[in-house]
Backbone as JSON Lines, residues from 0, in Angstrom:
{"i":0,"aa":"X","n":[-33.8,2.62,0.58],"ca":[-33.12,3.36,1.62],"c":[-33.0,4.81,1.16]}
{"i":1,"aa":"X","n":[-33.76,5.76,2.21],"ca":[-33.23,6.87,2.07],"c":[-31.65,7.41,1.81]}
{"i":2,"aa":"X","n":[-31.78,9.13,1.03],"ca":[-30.21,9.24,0.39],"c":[-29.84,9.69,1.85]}
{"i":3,"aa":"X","n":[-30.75,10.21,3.17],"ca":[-30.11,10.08,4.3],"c":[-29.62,9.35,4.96]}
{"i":4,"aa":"X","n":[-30.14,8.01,4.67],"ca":[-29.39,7.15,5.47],"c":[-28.57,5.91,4.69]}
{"i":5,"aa":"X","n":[-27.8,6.09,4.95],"ca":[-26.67,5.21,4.63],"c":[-25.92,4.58,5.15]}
{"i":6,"aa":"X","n":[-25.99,2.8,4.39],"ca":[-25.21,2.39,5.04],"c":[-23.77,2.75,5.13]}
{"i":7,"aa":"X","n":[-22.53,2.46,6.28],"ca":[-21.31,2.52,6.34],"c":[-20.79,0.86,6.85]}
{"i":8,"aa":"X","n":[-20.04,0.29,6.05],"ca":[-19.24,-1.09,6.35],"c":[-18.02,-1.0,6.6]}
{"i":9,"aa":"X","n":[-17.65,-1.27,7.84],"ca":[-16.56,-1.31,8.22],"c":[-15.41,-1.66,6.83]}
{"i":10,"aa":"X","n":[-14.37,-1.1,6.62],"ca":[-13.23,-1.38,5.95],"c":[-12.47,-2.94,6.12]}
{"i":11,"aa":"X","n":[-12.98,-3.72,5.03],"ca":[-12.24,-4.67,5.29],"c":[-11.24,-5.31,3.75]}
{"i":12,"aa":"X","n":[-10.0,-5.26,4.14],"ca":[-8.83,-5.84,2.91],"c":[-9.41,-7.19,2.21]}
{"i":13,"aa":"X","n":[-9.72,-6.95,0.68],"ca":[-9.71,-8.68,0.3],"c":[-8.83,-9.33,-0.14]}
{"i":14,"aa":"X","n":[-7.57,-8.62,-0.41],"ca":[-6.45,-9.29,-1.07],"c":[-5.15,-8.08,-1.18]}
{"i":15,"aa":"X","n":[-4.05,-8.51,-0.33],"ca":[-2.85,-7.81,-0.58],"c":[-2.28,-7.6,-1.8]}
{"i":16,"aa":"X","n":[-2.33,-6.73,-2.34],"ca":[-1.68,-6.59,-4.36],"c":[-0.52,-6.41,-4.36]}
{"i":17,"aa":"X","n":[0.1,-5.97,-3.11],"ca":[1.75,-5.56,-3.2],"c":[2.17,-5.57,-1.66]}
{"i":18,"aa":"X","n":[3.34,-5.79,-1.71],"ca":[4.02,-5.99,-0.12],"c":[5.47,-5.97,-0.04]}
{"i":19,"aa":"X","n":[6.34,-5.27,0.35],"ca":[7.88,-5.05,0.35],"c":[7.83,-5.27,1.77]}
{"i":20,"aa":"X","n":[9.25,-5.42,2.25],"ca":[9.61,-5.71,3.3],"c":[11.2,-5.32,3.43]}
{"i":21,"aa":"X","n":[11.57,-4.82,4.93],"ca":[12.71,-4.4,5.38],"c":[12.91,-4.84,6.64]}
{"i":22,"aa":"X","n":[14.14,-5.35,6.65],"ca":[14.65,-5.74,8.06],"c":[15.54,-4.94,8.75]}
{"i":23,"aa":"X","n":[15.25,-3.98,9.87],"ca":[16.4,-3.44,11.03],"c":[16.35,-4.07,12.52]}
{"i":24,"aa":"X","n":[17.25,-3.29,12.99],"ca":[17.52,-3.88,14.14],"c":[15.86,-3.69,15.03]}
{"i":25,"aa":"X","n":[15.22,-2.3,14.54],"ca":[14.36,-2.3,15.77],"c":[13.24,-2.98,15.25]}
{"i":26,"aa":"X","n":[13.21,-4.1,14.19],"ca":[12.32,-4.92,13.43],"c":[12.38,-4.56,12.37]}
{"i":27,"aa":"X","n":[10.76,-5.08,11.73],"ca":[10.56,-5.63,10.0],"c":[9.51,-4.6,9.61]}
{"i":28,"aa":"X","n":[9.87,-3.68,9.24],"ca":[8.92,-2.88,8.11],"c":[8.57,-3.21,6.79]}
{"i":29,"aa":"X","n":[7.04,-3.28,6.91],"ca":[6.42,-3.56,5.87],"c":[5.3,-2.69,5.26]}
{"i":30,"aa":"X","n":[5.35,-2.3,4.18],"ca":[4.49,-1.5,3.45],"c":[3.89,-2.66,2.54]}
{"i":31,"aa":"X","n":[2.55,-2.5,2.57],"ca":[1.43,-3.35,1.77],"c":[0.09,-2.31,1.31]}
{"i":32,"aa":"X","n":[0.3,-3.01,-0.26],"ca":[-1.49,-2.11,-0.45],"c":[-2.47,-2.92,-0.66]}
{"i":33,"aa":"X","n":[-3.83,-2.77,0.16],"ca":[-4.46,-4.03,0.1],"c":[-5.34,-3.66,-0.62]}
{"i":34,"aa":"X","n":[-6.03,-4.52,-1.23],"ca":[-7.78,-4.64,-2.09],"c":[-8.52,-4.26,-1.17]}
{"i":35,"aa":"X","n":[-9.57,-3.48,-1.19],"ca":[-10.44,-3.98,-0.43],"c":[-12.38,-3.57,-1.39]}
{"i":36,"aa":"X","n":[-12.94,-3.05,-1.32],"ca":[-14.34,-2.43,-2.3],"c":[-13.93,-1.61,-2.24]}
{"i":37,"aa":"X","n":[-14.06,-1.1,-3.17],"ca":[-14.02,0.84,-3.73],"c":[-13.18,1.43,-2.81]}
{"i":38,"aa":"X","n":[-12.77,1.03,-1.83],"ca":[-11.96,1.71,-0.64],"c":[-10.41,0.78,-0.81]}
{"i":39,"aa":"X","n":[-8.93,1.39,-0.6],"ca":[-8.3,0.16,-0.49],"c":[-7.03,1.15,0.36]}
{"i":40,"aa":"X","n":[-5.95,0.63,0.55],"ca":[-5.4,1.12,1.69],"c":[-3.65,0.94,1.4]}
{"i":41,"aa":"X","n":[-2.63,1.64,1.39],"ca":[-1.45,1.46,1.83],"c":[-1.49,1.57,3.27]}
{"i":42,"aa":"X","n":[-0.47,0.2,3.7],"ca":[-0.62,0.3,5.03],"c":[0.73,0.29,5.27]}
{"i":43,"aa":"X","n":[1.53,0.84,6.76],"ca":[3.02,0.87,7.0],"c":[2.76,-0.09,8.36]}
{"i":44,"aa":"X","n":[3.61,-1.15,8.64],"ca":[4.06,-1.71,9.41],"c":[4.94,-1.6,10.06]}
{"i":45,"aa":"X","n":[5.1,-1.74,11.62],"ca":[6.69,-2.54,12.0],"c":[5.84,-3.93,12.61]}
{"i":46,"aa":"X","n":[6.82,-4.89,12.57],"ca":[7.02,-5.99,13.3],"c":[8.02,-5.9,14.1]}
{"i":47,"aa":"X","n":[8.14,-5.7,15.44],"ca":[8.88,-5.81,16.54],"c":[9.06,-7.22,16.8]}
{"i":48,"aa":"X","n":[8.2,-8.02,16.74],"ca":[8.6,-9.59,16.89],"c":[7.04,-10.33,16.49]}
{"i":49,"aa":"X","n":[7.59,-11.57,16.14],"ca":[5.89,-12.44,15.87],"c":[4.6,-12.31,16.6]}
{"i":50,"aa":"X","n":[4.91,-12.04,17.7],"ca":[3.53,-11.71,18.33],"c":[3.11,-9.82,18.01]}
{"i":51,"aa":"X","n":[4.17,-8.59,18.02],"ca":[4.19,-7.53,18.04],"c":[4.21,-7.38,16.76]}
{"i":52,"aa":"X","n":[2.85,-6.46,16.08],"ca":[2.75,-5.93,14.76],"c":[1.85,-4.59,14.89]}
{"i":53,"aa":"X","n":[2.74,-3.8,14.63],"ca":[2.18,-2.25,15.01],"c":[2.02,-1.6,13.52]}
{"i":54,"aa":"X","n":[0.36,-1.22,13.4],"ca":[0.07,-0.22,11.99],"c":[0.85,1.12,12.6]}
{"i":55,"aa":"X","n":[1.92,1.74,11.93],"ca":[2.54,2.85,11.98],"c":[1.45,3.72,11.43]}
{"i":56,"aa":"X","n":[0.64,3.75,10.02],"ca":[0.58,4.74,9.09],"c":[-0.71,3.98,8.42]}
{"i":57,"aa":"X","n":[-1.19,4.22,7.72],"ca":[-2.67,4.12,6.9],"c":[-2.76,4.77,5.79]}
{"i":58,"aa":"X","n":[-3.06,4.83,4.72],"ca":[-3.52,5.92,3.65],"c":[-4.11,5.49,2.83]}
{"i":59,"aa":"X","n":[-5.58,6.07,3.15],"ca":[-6.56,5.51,1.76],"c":[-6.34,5.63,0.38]}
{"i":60,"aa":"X","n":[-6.61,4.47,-0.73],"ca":[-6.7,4.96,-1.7],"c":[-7.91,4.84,-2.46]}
{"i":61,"aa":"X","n":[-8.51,5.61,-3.25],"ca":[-9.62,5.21,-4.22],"c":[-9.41,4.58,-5.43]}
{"i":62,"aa":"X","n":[-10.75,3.33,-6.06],"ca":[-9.81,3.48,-7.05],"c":[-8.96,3.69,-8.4]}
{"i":63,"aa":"X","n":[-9.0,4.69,-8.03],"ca":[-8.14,5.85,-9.21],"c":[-7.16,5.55,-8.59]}
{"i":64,"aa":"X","n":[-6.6,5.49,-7.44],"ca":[-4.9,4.77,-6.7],"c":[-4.53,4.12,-7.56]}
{"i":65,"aa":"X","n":[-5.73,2.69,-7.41],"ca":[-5.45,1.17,-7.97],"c":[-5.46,1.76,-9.72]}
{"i":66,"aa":"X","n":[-6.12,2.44,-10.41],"ca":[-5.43,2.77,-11.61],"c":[-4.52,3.24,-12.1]}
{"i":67,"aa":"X","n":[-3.97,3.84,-11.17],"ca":[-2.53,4.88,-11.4],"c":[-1.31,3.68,-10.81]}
{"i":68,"aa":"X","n":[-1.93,2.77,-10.03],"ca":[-1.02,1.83,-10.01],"c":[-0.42,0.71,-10.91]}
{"i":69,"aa":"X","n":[-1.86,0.49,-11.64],"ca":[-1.66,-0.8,-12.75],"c":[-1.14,0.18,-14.4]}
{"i":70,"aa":"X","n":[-1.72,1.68,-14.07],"ca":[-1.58,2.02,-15.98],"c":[0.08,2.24,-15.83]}
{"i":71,"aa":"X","n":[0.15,1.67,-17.15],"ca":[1.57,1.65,-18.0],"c":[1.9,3.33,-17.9]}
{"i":72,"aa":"X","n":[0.88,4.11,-18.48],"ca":[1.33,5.54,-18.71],"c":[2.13,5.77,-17.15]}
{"i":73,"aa":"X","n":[2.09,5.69,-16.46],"ca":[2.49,6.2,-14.62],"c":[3.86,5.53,-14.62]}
{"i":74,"aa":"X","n":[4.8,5.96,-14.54],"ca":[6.17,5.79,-14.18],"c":[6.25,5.57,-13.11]}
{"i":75,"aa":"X","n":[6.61,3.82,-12.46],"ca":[6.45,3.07,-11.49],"c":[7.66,3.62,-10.85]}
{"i":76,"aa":"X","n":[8.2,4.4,-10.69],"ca":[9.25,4.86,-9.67],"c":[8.41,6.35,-8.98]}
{"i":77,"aa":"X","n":[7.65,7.0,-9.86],"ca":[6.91,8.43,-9.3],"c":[5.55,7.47,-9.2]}
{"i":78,"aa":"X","n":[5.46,6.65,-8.99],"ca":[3.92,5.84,-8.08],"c":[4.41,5.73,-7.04]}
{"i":79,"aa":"X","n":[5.59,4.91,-6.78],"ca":[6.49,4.01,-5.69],"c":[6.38,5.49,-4.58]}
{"i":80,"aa":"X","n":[7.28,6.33,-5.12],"ca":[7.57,7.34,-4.3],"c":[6.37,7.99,-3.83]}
{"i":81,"aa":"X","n":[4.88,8.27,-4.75],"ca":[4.19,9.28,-4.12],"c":[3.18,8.69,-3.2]}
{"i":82,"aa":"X","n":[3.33,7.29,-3.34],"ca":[2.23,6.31,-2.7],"c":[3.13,6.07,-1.09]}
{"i":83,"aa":"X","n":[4.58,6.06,-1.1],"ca":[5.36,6.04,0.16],"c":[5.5,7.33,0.64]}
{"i":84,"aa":"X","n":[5.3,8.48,0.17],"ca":[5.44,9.58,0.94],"c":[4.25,9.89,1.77]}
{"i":85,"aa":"X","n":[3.25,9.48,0.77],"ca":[1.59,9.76,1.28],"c":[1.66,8.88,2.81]}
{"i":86,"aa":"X","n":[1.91,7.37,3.16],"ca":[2.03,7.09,4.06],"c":[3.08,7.56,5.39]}
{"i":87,"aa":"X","n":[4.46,7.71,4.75],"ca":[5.24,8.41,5.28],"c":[4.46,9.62,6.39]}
{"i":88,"aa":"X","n":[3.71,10.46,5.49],"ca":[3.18,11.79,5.97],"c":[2.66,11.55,7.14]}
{"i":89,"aa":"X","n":[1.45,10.56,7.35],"ca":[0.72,10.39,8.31],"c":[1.33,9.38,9.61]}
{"i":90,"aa":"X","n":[2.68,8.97,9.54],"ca":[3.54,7.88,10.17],"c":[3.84,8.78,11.63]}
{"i":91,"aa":"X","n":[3.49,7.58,12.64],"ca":[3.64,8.4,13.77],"c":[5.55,8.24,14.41]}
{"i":92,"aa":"X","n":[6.06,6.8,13.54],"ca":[7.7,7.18,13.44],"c":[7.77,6.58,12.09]}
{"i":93,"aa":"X","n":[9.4,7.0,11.59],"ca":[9.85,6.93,10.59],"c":[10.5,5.56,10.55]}
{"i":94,"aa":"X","n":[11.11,4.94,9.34],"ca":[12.05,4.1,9.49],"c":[13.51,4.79,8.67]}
{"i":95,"aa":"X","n":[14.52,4.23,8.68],"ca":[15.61,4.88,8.34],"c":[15.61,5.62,7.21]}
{"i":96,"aa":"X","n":[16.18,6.11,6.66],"ca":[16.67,6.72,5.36],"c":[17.24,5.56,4.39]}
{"i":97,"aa":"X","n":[17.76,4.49,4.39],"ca":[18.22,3.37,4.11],"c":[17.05,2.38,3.96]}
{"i":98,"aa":"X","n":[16.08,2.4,4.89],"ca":[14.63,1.35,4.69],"c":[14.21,1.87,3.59]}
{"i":99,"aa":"X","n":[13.71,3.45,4.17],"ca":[13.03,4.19,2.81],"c":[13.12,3.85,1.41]}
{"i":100,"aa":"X","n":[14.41,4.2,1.2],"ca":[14.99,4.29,0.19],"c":[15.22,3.0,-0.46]}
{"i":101,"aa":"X","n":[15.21,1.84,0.49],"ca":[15.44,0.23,-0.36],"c":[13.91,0.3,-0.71]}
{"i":102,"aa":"X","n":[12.87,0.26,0.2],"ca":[11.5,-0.03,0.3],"c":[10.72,0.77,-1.07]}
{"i":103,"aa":"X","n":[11.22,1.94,-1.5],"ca":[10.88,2.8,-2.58],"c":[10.81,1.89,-3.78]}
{"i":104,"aa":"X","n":[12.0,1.63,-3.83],"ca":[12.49,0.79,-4.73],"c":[11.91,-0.18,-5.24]}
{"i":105,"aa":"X","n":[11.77,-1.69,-4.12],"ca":[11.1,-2.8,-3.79],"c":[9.82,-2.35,-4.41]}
{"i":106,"aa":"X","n":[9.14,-1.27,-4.06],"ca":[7.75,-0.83,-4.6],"c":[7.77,-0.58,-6.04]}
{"i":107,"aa":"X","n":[8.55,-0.04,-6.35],"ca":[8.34,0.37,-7.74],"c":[8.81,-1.17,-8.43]}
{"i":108,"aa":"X","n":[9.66,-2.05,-8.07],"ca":[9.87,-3.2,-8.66],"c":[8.35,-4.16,-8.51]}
{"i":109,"aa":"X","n":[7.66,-4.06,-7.44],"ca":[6.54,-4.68,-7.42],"c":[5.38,-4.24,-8.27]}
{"i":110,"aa":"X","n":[5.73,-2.5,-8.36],"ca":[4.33,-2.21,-9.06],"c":[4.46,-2.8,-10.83]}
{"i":111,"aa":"X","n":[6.09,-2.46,-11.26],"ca":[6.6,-3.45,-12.43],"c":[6.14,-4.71,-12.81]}
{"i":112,"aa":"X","n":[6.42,-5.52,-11.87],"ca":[6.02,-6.7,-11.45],"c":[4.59,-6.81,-11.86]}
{"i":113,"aa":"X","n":[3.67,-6.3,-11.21],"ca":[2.39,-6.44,-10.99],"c":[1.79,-6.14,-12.38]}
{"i":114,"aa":"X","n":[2.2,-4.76,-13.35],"ca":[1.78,-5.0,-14.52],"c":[2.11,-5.18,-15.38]}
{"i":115,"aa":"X","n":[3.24,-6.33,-15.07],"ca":[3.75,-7.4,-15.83],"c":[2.84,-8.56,-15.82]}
{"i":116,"aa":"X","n":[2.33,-8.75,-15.19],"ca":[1.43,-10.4,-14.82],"c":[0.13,-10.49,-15.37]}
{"i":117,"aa":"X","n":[-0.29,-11.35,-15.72],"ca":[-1.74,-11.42,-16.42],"c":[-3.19,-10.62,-15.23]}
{"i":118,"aa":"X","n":[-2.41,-10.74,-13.74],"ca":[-3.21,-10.19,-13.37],"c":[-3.42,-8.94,-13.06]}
{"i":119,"aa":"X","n":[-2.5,-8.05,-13.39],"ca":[-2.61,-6.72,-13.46],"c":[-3.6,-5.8,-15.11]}
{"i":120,"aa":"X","n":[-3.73,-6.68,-15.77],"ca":[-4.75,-6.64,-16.6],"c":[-6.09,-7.09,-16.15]}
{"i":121,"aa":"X","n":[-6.42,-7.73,-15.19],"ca":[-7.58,-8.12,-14.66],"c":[-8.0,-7.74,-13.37]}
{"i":122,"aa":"X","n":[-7.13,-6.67,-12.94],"ca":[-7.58,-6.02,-11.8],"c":[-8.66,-5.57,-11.69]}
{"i":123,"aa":"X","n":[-9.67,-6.39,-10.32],"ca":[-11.07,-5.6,-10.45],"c":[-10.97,-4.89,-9.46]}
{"i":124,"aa":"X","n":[-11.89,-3.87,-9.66],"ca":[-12.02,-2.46,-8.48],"c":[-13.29,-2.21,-8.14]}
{"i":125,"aa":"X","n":[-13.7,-3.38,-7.74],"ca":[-14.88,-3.64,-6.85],"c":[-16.12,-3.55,-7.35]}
C-alpha cells in the first residue's frame, strides 16, 4: 500500500482500564478510559436512565496517556486531575462541583489501584 493511501479503522474500545461513577439527581456520571489500538479514549457519560446514555465529552489519548497512567513516577492525583480536565474542556455540560471533585478522586484511587495489580505491569499498548 501506497504511503498515500491509508488505511483508517474506525475507533473501536477493547477493554475499559478504569471507570468511576457518580450519582445526581439529573443521573449517573461516568468517566471511563478505554483500551483501544494505539488510539484509546477518556470518555464522560451521563446516564439519565437505563435506556438513556449520553457521551457528554471524548478525549483521545495516545499511548504515552496509557504510560503516564500506569508509571509510578506520575503522581496519580496530577494524572486524575489532568486527564478530567482534558475531558471536562471539550464537555458540552458540566456535572457539579461536588461530582467533579468526588470523581477526581475515585480516578486517582483507580489509577492507584490499577498500578497496584499485576496487571498494570502488563499493560499492552497495542
Amino acid at each position: 500500500m501506497s504511503s498515500a493511501m491509508k488505511l483508517r479503522l474506525p475507533w473501536r474500545a477493547d477493554r475499559v482500564l478504569l471507570s468511576v461513577e457518580f450519582e445526581e439527581s439529573q443521573g449517573t456520571w461516568s468517566l471511563s478510559i478505554e483500551q483501544g489500538l494505539r488510539v484509546h479514549v477518556a470518555r464522560l457519560r451521563l446516564i439519565e436512565s437505563p435506556e438513556t446514555q449520553v457521551t457528554i465529552a471524548e478525549c483521545r489519548l495516545l499511548d504515552e496517556g496509557l504510560r503516564w497512567i500506569r508509571s509510578h513516577d506520575n503522581e496519580p492525583g496530577l494524572v486524575s486531575r489532568r486527564i478530567f480536565n482534558a475531558v471536562l474542556a471539550r464537555a458540552s455540560r458540566n456535572p457539579s462541583d461536588e461530582c467533579i471533585s468526588f470523581m477526581r478522586w475515585r480516578l486517582c484511587e483507580a489509577i492507584k489501584s490499577l498500578r497496584a495489580s499485576t496487571g498494570a505491569a502488563e499493560l499492552s499498548l497495542g
